[in-house]
C-alpha positions in Angstrom: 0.0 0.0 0.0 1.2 3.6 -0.9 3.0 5.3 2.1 0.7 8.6 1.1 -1.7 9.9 -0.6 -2.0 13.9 -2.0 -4.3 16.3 -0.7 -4.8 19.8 -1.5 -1.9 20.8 1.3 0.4 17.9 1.3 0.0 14.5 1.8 -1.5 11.8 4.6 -1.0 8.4 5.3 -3.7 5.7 5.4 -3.2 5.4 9.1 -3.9 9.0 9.6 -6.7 9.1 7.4 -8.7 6.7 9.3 -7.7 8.7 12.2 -8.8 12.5 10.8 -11.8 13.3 11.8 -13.1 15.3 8.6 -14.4 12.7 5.1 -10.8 11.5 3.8 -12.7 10.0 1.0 -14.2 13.4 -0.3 -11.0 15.2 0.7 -8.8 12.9 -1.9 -11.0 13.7 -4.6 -9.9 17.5 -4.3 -6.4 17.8 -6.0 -7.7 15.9 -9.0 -10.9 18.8 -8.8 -8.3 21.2 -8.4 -6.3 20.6 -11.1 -8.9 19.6 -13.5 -10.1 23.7 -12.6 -6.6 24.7 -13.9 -6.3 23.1 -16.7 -6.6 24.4 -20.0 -6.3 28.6 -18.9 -2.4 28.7 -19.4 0.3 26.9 -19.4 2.5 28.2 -16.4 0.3 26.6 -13.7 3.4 26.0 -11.5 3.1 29.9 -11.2 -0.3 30.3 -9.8 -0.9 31.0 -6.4 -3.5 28.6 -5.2 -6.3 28.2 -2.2 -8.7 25.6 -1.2 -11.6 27.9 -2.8 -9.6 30.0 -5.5 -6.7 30.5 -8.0 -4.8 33.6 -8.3 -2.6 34.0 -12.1 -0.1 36.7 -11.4 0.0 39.0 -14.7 2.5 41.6 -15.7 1.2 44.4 -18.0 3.9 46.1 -19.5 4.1 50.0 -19.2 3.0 52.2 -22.3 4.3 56.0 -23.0 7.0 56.0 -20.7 4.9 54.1 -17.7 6.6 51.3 -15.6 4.8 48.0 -15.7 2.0 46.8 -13.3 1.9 43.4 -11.7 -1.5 42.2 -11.1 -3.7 39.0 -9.6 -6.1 37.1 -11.9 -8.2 35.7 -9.1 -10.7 33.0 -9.9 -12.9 32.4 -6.6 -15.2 29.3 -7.2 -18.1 30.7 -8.8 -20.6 30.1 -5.7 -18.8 33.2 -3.9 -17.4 35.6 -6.5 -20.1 38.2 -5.7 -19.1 37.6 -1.9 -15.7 38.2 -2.6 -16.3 41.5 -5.1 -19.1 42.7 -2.9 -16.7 43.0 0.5 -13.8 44.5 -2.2 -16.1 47.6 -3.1 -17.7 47.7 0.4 -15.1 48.0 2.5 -13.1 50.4 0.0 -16.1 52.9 -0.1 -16.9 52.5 3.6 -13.2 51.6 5.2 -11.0 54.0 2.8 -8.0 53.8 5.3 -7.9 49.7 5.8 -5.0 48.8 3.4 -6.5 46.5 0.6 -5.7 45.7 -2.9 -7.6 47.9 -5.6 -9.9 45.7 -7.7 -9.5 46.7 -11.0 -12.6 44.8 -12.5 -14.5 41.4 -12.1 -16.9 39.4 -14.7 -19.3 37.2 -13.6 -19.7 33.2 -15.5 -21.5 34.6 -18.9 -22.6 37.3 -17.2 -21.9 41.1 -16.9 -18.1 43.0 -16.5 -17.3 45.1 -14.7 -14.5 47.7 -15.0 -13.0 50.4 -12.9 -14.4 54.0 -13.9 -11.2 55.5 -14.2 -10.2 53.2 -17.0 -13.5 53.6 -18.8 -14.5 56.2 -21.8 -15.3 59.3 -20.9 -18.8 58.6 -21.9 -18.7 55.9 -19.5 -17.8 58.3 -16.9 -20.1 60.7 -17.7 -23.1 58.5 -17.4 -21.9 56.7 -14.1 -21.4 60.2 -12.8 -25.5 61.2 -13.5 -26.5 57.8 -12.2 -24.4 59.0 -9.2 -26.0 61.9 -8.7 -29.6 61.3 -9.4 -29.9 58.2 -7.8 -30.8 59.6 -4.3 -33.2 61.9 -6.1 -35.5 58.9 -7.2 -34.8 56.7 -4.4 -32.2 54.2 -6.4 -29.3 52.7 -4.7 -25.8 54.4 -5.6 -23.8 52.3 -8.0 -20.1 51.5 -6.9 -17.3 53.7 -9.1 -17.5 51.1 -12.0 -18.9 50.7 -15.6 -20.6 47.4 -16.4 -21.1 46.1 -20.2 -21.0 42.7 -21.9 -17.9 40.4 -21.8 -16.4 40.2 -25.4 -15.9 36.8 -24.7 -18.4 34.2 -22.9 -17.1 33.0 -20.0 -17.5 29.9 -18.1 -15.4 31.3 -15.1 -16.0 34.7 -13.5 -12.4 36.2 -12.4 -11.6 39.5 -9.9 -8.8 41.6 -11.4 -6.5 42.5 -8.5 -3.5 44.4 -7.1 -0.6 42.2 -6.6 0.3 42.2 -3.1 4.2 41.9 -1.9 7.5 43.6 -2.5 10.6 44.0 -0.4 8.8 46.9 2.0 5.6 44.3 2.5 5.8 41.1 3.2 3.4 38.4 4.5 3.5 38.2 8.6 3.8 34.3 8.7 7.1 34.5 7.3 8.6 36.2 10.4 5.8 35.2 12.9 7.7 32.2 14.8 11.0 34.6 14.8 9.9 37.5 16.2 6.5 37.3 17.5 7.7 37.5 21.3 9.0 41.6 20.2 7.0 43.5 22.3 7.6 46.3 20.0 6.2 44.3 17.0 3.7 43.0 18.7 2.5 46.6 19.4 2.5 47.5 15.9 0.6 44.5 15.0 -2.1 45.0 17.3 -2.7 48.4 16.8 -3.0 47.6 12.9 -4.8 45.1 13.6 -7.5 47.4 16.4 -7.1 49.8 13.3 -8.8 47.5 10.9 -11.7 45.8 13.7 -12.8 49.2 14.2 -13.1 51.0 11.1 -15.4 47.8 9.8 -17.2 47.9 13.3 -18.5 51.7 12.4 -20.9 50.8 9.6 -22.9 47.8 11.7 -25.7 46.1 9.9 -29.6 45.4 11.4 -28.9 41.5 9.3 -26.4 38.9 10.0 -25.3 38.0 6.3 -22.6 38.7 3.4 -22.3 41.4 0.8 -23.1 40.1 -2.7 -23.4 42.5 -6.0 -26.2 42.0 -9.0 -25.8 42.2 -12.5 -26.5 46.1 -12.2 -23.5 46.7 -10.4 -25.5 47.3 -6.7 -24.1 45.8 -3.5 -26.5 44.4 -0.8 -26.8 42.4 2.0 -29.0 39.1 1.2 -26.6 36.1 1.3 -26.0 34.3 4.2 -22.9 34.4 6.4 -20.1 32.4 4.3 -17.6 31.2 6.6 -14.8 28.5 5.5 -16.4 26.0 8.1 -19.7 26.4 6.0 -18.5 25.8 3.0 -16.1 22.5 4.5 -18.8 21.3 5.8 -20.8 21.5 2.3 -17.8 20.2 0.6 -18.4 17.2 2.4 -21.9 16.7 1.1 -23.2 17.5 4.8 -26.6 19.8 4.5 -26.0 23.2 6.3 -29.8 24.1 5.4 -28.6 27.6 4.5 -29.9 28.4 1.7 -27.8 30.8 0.0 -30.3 33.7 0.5 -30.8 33.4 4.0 -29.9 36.6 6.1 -31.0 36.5 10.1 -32.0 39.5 12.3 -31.5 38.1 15.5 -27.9 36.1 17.2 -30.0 33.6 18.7 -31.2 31.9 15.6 -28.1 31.9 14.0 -26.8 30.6 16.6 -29.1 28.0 16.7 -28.5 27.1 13.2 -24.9 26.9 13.7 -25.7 24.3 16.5 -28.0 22.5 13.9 -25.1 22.2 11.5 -22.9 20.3 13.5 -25.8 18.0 14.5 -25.9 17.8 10.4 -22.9 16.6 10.0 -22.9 13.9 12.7 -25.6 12.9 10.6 -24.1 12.5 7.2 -20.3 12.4 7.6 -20.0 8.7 7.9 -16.9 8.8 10.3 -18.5 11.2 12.5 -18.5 9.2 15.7 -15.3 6.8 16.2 -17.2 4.8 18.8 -19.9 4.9 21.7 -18.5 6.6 24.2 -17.5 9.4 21.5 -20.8 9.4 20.2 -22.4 10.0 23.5 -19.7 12.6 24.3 -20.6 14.4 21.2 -24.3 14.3 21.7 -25.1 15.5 24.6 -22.0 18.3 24.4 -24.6 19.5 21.7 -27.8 18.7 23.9 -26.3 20.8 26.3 -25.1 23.4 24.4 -28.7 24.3 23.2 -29.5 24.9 26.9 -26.2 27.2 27.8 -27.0 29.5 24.6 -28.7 32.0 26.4 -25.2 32.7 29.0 -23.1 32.9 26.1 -25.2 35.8 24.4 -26.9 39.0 25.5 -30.2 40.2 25.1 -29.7 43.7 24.4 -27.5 42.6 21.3 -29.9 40.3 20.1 -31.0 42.1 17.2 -27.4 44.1 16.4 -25.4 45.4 16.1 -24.2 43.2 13.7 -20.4 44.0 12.1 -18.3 43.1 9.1 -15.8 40.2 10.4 -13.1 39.3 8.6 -14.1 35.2 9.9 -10.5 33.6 8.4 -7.9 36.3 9.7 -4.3 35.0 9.7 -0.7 35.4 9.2 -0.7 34.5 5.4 -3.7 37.1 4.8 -1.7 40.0 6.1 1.1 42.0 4.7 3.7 43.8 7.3 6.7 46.0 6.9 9.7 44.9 9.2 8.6 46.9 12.4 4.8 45.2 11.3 3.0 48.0 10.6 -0.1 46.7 8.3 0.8 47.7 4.7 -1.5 45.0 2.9 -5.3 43.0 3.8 -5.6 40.5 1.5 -8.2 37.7 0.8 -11.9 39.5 2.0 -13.3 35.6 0.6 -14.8 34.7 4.2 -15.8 38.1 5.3 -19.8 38.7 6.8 -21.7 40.6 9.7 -22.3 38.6 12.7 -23.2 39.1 16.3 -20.6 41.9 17.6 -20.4 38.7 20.5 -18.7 37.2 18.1 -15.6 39.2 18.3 -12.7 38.5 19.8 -8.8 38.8 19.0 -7.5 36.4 16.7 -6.5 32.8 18.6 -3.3 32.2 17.1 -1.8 35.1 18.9 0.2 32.4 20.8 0.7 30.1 17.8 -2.0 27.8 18.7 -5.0 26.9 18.0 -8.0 27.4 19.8 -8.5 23.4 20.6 -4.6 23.7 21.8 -5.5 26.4 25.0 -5.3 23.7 27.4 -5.7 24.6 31.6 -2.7 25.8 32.6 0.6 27.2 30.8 -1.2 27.3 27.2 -4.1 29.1 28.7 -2.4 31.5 30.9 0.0 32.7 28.1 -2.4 33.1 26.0 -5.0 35.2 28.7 -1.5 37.7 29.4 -1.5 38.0 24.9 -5.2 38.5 25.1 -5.0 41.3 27.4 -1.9 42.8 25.9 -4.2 43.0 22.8 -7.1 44.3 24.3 -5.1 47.0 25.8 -4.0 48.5 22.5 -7.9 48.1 21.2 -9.1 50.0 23.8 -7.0 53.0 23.4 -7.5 53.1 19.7 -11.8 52.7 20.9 -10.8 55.5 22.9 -8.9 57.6 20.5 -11.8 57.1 18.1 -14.5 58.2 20.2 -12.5 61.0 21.0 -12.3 62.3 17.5 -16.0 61.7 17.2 -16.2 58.2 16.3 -19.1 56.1 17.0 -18.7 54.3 20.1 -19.9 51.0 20.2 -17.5 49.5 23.5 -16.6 46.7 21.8 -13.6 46.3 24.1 -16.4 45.8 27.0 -17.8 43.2 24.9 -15.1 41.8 24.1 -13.9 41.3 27.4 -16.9 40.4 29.0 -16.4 37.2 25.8 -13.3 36.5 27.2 -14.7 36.6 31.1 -17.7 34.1 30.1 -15.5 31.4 28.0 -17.6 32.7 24.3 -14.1 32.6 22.7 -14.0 29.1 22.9 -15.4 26.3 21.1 -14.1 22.9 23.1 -17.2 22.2 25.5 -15.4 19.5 27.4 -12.1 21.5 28.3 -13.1 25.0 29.0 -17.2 25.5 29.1 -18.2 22.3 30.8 -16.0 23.0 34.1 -17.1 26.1 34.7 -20.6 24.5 35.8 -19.5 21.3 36.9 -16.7 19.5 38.0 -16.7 15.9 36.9 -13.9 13.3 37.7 -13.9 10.6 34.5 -16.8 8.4 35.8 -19.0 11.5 36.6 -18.8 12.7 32.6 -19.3 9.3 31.5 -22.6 9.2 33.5 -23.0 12.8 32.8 -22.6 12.1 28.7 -24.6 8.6 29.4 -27.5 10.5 31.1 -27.5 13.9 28.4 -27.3 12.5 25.0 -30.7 10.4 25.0 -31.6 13.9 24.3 -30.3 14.8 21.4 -32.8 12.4 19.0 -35.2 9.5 20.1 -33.8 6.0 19.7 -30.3 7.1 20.6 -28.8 3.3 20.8 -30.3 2.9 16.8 -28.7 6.0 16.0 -25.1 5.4 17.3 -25.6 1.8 15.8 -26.1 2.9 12.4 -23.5 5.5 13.0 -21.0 2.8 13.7 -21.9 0.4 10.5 -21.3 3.6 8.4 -17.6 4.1 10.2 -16.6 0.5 9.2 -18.0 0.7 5.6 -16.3 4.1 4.9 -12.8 2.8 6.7 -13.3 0.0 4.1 -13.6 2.3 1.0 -11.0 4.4 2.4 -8.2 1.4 2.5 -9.2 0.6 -1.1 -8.9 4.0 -2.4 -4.9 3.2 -1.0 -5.2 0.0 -2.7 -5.9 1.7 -5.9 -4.1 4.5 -6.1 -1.0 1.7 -5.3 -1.7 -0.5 -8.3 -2.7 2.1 -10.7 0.4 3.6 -12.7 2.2 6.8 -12.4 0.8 9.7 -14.5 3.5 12.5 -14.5 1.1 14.9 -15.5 -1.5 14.3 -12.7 -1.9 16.4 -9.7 -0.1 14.0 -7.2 3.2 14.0 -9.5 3.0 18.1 -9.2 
């Protein structure tokens, strides 16, 4: 049997895979997917600059009259969030002027619409953008963002964002110095402020709707998709139901939050190695079960309906460009940006290079809480400085304190929410998991039954999928030999 197989970020090993958690089987299907999406747009594909949801084709276009050249990003989002992903570019440039973001030069939708920047259009084109402009509030129409839209020459089957390219030797991404210098206080200063910087000016437009931007074929940016997060969209990947339609928008936390419950209740469901066996099965039921009941500590009834703020949900090193004291030159990748519950907010939880799942009791935990308020100083003195120059003041550093105070930051019931109501010794959350989960459906034992039969038929697929890919032979060309 093959030592490894390739995913879309390196390899894994049979014995791993039937240890991950997440569908192995649909996740080995993606760099053949992947690669099957490149194919055939040119021929320098070792040159792209590649996501799990998108493809970015650096282009050079050479100077005219004198003019230096201009390096630029052919981005191609998969198509089900390319409005998303232009939307949030045009937003947050009208609304956020000073966060640092690439310009978006123009973006065409799959046989659809184009749209180009209006100061690279006729000046016909300018002229009438410029009436629409200013007669739009007359008649009650929406404003139009500053670009023209017209038919694509050419019919597309992929709809592309036309982008700045990001990166030179004054801006560089922060994960390449993170693990070197992250203990500068100094640096760390600059980062956070940057970082306060950018959390506040998206936190002064709220919304009264949790959801994402999307844009129409007339060019006009709204609110009416629902929250795209990458969790979502891993989990839909998966073939697991999220029952959110992609026009679902909420105006309350609570039933978001609900639904967010009901989509890891989904994927137990139809991820077929969901539940390793029955003592994980019960853990994970009633940790769910019991969840529903603690919803109303975690979340506040005088923010039930809003504010609701632009969050940037995937915010890491990789996404953010830093000179070498790191000051924020560069944003990059708005693809998972959408308003939720300001409860929601909190500093980002690899501030101690782990991850959330990682902040165990103890010397994880407590560096982390001495980051967190380092962090929260710096935010509230730019809250401060803000409301001083007239700002509205929303005290997000109170909420976001208050998050920290209450355990809201964290997601592992077991380690850090559980305790704080109850503590068990190993038998007493046995019974306790024993007693809960009957709860979560009727017919509990059925359920976990069928749950298991589904685990040993999917191991079984998985170890012939090794099988396979060991017998079949080597194609240079395919995306495992890349």
């Amino acid at each position: 049997m093959p030592g490894a197989l390739p995913l879309l970020h390196g390899q894994i090993s049979l014995s791993a895979a039937l240890d991950d958690d997440d569908n192995v089987l649909q996740e080995l299907s993606y760099p053949q997917r992947r690669f099957d999406f490149y194919t055939c747009r040119v021929e320098e594909v070792k040159d792209w600059i590649s996501g799990s949801f998108n493809v970015c084709i650096p282009v050079v276009i050479d100077g005219q009259d004198g003019r230096t050249s201009k390096r630029v990003l052919v981005r191609f989002p998969l198509p089900y969030k390319l409005r998303c992903e232009a939307a949030t570019y045009i937003w947050t440039r009208q609304n956020c002027p000073s966060i640092p973001i690439p310009q978006l030069w123009g973006f065409a939708f799959a046989q659809g619409p184009c749209f180009t920047a209006i100061q690279h259009t006729s000046i016909v084109s300018r002229l009438k953008w410029y009436l629409h402009r200013v007669l739009s509030p007359l008649i009650g129409y929406p404003i139009r963002p500053p670009y023209s839209s017209g038919n694509c020459p050419y019919s597309l089957k992929t709809g592309y964002l036309l982008l700045d390219h990001v990166g030179s030797s004054d801006a560089v991404m922060l994960s390449e110095s993170w693990d070197r210098l992250r203990h500068d206080r100094k640096r760390r200063a600059n980062l956070f402020r940057g970082l306060s910087q950018i959390i506040l000016s998206l936190a002064q437009f709220p919304f009264d709707r949790i959801g994402s931007l999307t844009i129409d074929n007339q060019g006009i940016v709204k609110l009416t998709n629902r929250p795209l997060t990458l969790r979502l969209h891993h989990l839909e990947n998966e073939s697991v139901p999220t029952n959110m339609d992609r026009d679902l928008v909420y105006s309350t936390s609570d039933s978001y939050y609900m639904d967010l419950l009901s989509y890891h209740d989904s994927r137990l469901r139809h991820v077929p190695n969901s539940i390793r066996d029955k003592a994980d099965g019960e853990a994970q039921l009633s940790t769910l079960t019991i969840m529903r009941a603690l919803l109303p500590y975690f979340s506040c009834r005088k923010h039930r309906r809003g504010p609701f703020i632009m969050t940037l949900t995937d915010l890491h090193q990789s996404n953010l460009f830093v000179d070498s004291d790191w000051n924020i030159k560069s944003l990059v990748d708005l693809e998972w940006t959408c308003s939720r519950p300001v409860e929601m907010l909190h500093p980002p939880y690899w501030l101690t290079s782990r991850g959330v799942d990682q902040l165990y009791e103890g010397e994880h935990l407590d560096a982390f809480s001495e980051i967190h308020a380092e962090f929260m100083e710096v935010f509230d003195q730019e809250e401060q400085t803000r409301s001083q120059a007239g700002k509205k003041y929303l005290g997000l550093a109170s909420i976001m304190r208050r998050g920290w105070a209450i355990g809201s930051l964290y997601n592992i019931f077991l380690d850090h929410i559980q305790p704080r109501y109850s503590k068990l010794d190993d038998a007493g959350m046995v019974e306790f998991e024993r007693t809960v989960s009957p709860y979560w459906t009727p017919d509990i034992q059925s359920f976990l039954d069928g749950k298991l039969k589904e685990k040993e038929i999917y191991e079984g697929h998985l170890r012939d999928a090794f099988s396979v890919a060991q017998e079949a032979p080597s194609n240079p060309e395919s995306p495992s030999a890349n």
